[in-house]
C-alpha positions as CSV (number, residue, x, y, z in Angstrom):
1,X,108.8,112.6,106.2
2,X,106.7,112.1,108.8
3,X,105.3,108.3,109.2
4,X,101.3,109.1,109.3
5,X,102.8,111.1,106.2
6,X,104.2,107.9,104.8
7,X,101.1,106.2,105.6
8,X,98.8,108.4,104.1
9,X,101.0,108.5,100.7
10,X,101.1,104.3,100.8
11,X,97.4,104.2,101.3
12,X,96.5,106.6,98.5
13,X,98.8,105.3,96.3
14,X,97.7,101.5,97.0
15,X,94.2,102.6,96.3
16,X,94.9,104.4,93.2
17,X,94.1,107.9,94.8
18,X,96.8,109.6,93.2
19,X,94.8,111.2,90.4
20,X,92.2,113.2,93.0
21,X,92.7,116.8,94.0
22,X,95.2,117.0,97.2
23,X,91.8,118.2,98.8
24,X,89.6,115.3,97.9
25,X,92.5,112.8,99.2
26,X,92.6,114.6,102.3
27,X,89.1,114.0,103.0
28,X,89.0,110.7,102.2
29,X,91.9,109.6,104.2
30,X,90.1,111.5,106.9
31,X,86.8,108.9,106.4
32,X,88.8,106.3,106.4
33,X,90.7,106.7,109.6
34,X,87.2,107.8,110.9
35,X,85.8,104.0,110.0
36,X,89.2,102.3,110.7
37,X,88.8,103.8,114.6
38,X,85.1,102.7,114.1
39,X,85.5,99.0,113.6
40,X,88.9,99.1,115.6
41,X,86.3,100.5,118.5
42,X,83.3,97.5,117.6
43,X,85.8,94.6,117.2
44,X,87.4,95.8,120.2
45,X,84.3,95.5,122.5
46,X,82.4,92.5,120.6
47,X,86.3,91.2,122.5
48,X,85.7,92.1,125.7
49,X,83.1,90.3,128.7
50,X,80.3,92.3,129.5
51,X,82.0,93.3,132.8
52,X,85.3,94.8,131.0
53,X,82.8,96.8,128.2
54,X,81.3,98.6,131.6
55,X,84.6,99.1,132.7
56,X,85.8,100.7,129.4
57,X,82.7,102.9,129.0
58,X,83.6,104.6,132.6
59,X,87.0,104.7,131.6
60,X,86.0,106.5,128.5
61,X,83.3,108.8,130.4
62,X,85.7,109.6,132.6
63,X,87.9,111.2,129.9
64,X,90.6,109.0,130.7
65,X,93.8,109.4,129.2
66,X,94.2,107.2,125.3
67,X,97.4,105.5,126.6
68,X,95.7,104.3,130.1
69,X,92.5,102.9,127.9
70,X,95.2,101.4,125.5
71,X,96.9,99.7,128.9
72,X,93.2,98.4,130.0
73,X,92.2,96.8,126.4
74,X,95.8,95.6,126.5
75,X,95.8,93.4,129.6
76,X,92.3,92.2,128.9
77,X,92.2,91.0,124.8
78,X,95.4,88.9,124.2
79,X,98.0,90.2,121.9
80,X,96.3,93.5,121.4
81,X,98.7,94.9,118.8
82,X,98.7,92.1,116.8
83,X,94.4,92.1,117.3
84,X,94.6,95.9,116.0
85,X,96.8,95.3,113.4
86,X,94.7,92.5,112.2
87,X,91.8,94.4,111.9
88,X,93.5,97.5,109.8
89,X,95.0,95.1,107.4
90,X,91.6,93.4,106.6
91,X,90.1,97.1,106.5
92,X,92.6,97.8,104.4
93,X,92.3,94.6,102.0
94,X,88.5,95.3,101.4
95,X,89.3,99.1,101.1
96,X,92.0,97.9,98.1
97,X,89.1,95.3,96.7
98,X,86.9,98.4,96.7
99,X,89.1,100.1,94.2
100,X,90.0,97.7,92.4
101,X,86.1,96.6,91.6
102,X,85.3,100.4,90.8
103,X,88.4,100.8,88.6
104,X,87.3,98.0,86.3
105,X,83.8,99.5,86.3
């Protein structure tokens, strides 16, 4: 099984998803990587000086390659993985407390 796979099952099964159309899922794993990338993108600027945000918005006008942004925002915010991975857990724990509050509804 492919791991975005994996990921998508875990996230719809943590979230009590299981019960919607295959469909309805789909779309809203879709809106939810859409406004994981959103506030991966906003944390990742409010991070930055004002001189590395100008340098990041040429970069992206550019078209520059993901992986050559990636190195950028890399050597400029401090343990960038970890800052990433930080920010999709706590999207994910409010995603979870969501659920949970409209289950009990």
């Amino acid at each position: 099984m492919q791991q975005d796979t994996i990921l998508q099952k875990t996230i719809v099964e943590e979230l009590g998803l299981q019960n919607l159309p295959e469909e309805e899922q789909a779309e809203f794993l879709l809106k939810m990587t859409e406004a994981v990338l959103k506030r991966i993108y906003v944390d990742t600027v409010e991070a930055l000086s004002e001189g590395d945000r100008e340098e990041l918005v040429k970069l992206i006008d550019t078209e520059t390659e993901a992986e050559k942004i990636e190195e950028f925002l890399k050597g400029k915010i401090e343990n960038y993985d970890e800052f990433v991975k930080k920010i999709v857990e706590n999207f994910k724990s409010q995603m979870k407390g969501v659920a949970q509050k409209d289950s009990a509804a």
